[in-house]
N, C-alpha and C positions, 0 to 999 in steps of 0.2 A: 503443358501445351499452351500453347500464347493465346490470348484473347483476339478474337479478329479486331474488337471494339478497342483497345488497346489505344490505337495512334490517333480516336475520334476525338479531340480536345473537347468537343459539343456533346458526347455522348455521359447521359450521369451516372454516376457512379455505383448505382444498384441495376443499372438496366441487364437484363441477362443473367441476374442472378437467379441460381437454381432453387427450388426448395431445400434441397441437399442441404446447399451452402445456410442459406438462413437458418436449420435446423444447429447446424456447427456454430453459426454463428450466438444462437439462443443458447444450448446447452454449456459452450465454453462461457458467456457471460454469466449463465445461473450461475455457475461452479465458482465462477470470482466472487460471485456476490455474496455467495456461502463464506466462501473463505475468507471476504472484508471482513463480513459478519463476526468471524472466530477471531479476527484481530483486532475489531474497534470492541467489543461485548469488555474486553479489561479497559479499555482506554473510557467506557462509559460506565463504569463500576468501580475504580479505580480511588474515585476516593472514600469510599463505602470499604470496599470490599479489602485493602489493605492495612486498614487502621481494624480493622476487625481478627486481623490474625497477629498482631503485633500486639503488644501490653501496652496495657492503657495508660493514658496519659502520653503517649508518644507522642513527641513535636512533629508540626508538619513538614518541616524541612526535614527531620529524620524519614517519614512516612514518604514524603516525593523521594527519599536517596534509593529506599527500595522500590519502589516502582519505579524506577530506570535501571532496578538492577533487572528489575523482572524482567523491563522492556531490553533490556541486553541479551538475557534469555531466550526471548523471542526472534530478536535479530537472527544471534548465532544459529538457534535453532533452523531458522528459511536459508541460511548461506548453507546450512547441509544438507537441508531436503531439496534445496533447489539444485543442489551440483547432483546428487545424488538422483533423483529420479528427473534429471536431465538427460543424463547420463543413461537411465534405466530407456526413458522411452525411445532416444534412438538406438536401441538394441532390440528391447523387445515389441516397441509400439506405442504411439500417444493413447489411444482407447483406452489398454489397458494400464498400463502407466495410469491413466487420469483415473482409475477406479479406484485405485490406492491408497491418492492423494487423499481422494473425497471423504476416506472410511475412515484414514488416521484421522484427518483435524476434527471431524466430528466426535471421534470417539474421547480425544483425548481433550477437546472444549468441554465435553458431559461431564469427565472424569474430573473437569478443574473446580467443578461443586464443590467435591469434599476434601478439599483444601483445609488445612490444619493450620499451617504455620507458611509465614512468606517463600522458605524456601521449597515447598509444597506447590505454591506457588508459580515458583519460579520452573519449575521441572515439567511441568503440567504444561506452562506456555512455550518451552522449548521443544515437547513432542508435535503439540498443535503448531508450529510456526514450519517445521520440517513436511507437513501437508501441505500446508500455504504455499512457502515457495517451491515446493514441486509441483502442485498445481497450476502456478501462472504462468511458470516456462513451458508445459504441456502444452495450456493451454492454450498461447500465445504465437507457439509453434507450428500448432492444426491450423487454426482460423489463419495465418498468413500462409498456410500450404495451399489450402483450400479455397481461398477466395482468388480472382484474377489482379493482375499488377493495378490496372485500376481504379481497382475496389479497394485494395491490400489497406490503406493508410485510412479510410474512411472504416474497412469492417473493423480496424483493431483500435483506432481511438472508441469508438461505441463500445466495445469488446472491454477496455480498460475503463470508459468511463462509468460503465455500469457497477462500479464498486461505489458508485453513492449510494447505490439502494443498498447495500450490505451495513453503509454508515449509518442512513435512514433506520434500516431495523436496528441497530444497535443504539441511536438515539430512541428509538420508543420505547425498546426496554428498557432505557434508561428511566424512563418517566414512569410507562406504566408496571415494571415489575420490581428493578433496582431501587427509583425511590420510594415502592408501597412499600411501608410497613410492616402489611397482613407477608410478605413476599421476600424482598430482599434479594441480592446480587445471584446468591448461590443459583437462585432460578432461572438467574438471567442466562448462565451458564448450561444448566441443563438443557436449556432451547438448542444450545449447538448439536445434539444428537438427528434434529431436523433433516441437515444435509445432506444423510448417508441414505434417504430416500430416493437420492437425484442415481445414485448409480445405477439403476435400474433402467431409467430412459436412457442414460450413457450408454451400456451393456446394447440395448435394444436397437439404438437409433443411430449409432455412429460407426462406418467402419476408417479402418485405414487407410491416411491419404497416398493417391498414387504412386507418386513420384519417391514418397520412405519406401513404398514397396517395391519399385523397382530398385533403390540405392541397394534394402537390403538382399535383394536376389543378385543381386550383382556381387554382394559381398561373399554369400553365402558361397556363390561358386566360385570365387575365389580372383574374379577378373576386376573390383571394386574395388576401392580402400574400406581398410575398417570402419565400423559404427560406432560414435560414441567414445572417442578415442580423445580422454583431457590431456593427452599430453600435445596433441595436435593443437589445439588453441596458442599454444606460444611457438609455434614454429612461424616460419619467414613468411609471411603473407597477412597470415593469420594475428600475430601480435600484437602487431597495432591496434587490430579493432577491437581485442580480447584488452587491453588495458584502459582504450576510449569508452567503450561499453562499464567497464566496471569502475572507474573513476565518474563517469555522469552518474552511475545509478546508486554510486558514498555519497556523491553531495546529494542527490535528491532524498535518501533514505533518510540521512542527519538531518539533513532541515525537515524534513515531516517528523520526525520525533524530535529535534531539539526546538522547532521553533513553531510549526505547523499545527500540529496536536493544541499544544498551551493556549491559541488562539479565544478555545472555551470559556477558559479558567479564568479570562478577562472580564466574559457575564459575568459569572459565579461571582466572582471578587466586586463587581459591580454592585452587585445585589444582596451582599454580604454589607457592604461599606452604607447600603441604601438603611438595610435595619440597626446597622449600630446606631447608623447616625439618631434613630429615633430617640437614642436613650444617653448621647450624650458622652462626650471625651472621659469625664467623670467617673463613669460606670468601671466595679473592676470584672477582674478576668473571670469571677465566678458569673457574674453577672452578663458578659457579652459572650461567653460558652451556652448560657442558658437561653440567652435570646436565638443564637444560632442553632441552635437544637430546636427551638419551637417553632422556627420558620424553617426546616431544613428542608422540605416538600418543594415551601418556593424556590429555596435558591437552586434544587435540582433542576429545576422546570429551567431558570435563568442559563443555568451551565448546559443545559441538553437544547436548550433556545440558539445561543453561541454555537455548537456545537452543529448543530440545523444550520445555522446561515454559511457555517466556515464549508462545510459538506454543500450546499447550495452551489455555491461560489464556485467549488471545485470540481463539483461534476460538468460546469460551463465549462469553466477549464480546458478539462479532459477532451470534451467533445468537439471544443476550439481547435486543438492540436493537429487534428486531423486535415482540414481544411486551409490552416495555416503551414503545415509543412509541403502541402500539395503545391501552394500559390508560392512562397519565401523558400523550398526546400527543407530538409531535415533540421542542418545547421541554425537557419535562421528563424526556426520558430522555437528552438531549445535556448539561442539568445532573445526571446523575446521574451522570455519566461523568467528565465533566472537573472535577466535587468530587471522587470517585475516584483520579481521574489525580493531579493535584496532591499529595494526600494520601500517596499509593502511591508517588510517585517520592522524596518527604524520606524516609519513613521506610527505603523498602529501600536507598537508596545512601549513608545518614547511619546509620543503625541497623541493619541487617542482614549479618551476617558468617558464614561455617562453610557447611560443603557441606549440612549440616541444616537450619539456617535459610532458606537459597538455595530450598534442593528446597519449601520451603513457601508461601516466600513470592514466587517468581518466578510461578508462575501466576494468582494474586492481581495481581501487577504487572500481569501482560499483561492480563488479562481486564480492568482498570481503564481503561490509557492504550490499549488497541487497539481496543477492543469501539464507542465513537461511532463509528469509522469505515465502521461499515453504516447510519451516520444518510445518507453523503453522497449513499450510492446509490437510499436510501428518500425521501432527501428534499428532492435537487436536481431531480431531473425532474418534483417536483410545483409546483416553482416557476415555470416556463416551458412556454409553449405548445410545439403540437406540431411549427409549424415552427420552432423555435428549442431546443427541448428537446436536441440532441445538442450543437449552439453552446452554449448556457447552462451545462449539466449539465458538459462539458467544458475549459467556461472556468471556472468556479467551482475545479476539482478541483483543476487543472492551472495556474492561473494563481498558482493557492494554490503549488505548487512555488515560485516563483519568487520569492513572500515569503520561503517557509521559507528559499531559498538562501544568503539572510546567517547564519542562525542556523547554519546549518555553517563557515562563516565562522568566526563568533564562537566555534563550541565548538573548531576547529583551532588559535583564536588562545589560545583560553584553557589549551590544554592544551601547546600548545608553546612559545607566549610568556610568557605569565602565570604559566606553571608551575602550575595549578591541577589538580588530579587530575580524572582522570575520575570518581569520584563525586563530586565537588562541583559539575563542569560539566553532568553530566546532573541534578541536584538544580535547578540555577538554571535549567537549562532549561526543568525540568517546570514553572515556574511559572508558564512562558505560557498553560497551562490556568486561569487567572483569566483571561487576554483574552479567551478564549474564554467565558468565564461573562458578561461584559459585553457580548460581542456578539450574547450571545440576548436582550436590552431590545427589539432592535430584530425580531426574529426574527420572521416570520407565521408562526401557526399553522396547518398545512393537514392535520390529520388527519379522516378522513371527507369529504374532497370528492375532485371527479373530477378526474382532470388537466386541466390546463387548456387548452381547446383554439383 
């Protein structure tokens, strides 16, 4: 049903909202945040928690080729939970759909504790990433059903940006449980059993939105198209946005894991580079392994500091997007991001050095290359009707993983074969943000209409 407040350009964008909606709106945010959670908790343990399953003495450039393989793992894994309980909730319902999501990543973030060996590993992050991306298509689905047209672009960048706080908690464990000691990564891990407490308010507080339940009564009696039908995305209408949708959400995914993520890694190296310096060019490799071992507490703090501003940064970002697709449209705030990005990734990994520099300009980074990623939430379920909305919105996010998957590929080979440093691989990587710029040519504008139903 249309908003009366709809055509009021004066009227602001929460006025009239129900408790209902804020309720949808708070519980779909907690559940992303869980689910950040499950997927930064490896990205803030990661250099702990990989060199501990691999034999010692393993180089680092060997050590970063499998963490991209894991993190390939993970990709793949959200391109199948995401098609897959995309798919499931417009058949059988986002509620219940989302209780699924919530039970897997949780179970299987607990489960990635007692991790043996990398490819232990790697299997454990690919069950937890098929929770993940079926939860944000769910997710992403409700709160743009639920909210009015507009509210839509303001509830769902909030909705996306709230995955800083999932970062946030993955940085504290970084500090206080991955670098303790007495503690270590495995616990950091166990923490993810946390989120399967949320189903309970889900279960209790949410039902299904109107408009799925009319699609599916309609279907059910046989006078509606089917629900949840992936072969319907590439037919005539539908194509275009099912390939604009999944081509913006490869480049955004590759550049947050080839170039976005390493942002850290710049402290850490900052602060690494701070204590050698103490002891002098001189020193040999037994001797700068030892020093790096007895400061390894600080240079966590440095790397999880990094990791705080790039998350800072990005959660402006996120929340930007909102307001700037409302004022410039869809298109032009997805180009305002990925000029940004590109821009922000040569100069901070080519020109930026010193824990000063870092502290100024890693918020800047993130706020650039992170911030479109509340376009996908804004702006993929305005692409797809409404029994196809969780299939679409789903496949677009998630199918895009499985692009990005080579680009981890490419940056493990470049940094362990090629011998190319990490800033030069995250620099070349950022410049996939120009694909991204050519494939908004093709891009529909859908600012100010209704979803489509």
């Amino acid at each position: 049903m249309a908003d009366p407040s709809d055509n009021l350009a004066t009227t602001a964008w929460y006025h009239g909202v129900t408790r209902y909606q804020w309720t949808v709106l708070a519980i779909a945010s907690i559940g992303w945040v869980f689910d950040v959670f499950e997927g930064q908790i490896f990205v803030a343990s990661m250099n702990e928690a990989m060199p501990s399953l691999l034999p010692a003495g393993t180089s680092r450039a060997t050590i970063a080729y499998f963490n991209n393989l894991t993190f390939v793992a993970f990709l793949l894994g959200g391109a199948l939970g995401g098609v897959s309980f995309g798919i499931l909730s417009d058949r059988i319902g986002r509620t219940r759909t989302m209780v699924w999501t919530i039970i897997m990543y949780s179970a299987f973030t607990c489960l990635s504790a007692v991790s043996k060996s990398w490819w232990h590993m790697a299997i454990f992050r690919f069950l937890v990433a098929m929770g993940v991306g079926g939860e944000w298509a769910v997710a992403s689905a409700m709160v743009a059903e639920v909210f009015p047209k507009r509210s839509r672009a303001w509830s769902l960048g909030i909705f996306h940006a709230s995955s800083v706080l999932g970062t946030y908690m993955a940085t504290a464990a970084g500090v206080l449980i991955v670098g303790n000691p007495n503690l270590g990564w495995r616990w950091g891990f166990i923490l993810g059993a946390a989120p399967a407490l949320l189903v309970i308010w889900v279960r209790m507080s949410l039902r299904e939105p109107e408009n799925w339940q009319q699609v599916r009564a309609a279907s059910l009696a046989g006078v509606g198209k089917r629900l949840g039908s992936f072969t319907e995305l590439f037919t005539q209408g539908l194509a275009r946005s099912t390939i604009v949708g999944v081509g913006l959400a490869a480049v955004g995914l590759a550049t947050f894991w080839g170039t976005h993520i390493y942002g850290k890694d710049l402290m850490r190296r900052a602060a690494e580079a701070r204590f050698l310096a103490a002891i002098g060019d001189s020193a040999t490799k037994l001797e700068k392994d030892a020093v790096l071992k007895e400061n390894s507490r600080a240079i966590k703090r440095a790397e999880m500091a990094g990791m705080f501003l790039v998350t800072t940064g990005g959660g402006l970002g996120l929340l930007a997007f909102g307001p700037l697709c409302e004022r410039f449209g869809r298109r032009g705030a997805f180009l305002f991001y990925q000029l940004g990005g590109v821009a922000s990734s040569v100069v901070l990994f080519q020109f930026i050095s010193g824990t000063r520099m870092l502290t100024a300009a890693l918020p800047i980074f993130g706020f650039l290359t992170l911030g479109m990623h509340a376009g996908f939430a804004i702006y993929f379920p305005e692409l797809f009707p409404t029994r196809l909305r969780g299939t679409g919105g789903g496949f677009c996010f998630n199918f895009g993983r499985i692009l990005a998957a080579p680009i981890l590929f490419l940056s493990g080979w470049l940094q362990r074969t090629a011998n190319v440093s990490l800033e030069n691989s995250a620099s070349l990587l950022g410049l996939l943000f120009l694909l991204g710029i050519a494939i908004l040519w093709f891009a529909p504008e859908t600012r100010g209409q209704e979803l489509p139903e």
